[in-house]
C-alpha positions, -999 to +999 in steps of 0.1 A: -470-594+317-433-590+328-425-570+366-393-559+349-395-529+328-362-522+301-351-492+292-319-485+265-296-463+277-277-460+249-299-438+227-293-408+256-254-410+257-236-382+236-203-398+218-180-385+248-202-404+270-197-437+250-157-430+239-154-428+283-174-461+284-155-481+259-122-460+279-132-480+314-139-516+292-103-512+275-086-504+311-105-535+327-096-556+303-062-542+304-063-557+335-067-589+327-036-588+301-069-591+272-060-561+242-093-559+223-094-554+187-135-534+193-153-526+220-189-533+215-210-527+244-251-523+251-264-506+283-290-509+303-313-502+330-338-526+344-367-511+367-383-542+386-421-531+395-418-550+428-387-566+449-369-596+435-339-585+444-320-610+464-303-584+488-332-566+492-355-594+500-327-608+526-328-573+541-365-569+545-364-608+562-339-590+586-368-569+599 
């Protein structure tokens, strides 16, 4: 069994929510002098059930 639990964010966004996402990719990419033809993008969030994050396992070593 995986620590790491998946959740997909894009069923819960309204199409404002999306048109502003695809927005924010066209301006970074804008950035970079790249003009996309589509956006295509997939969100989401990963829930760990314990620490593997590398920052937060270098700050708990701190202590």
């Amino acid at each position: 069994m995986s620590n790491v639990i998946e959740f997909d964010i894009m069923e819960s966004l309204d199409s404002k929510a999306r048109e502003y996402i695809a927005d924010v990719i066209r301006e970074a990419l804008a950035d970079e002098d790249i003009e996309p033809a589509t956006i295509g993008f997939h969100l989401q969030a990963l829930y760990t059930l314990e620490s593997n994050c590398p920052h937060c396992n270098e700050e708990n070593a701190d202590e």
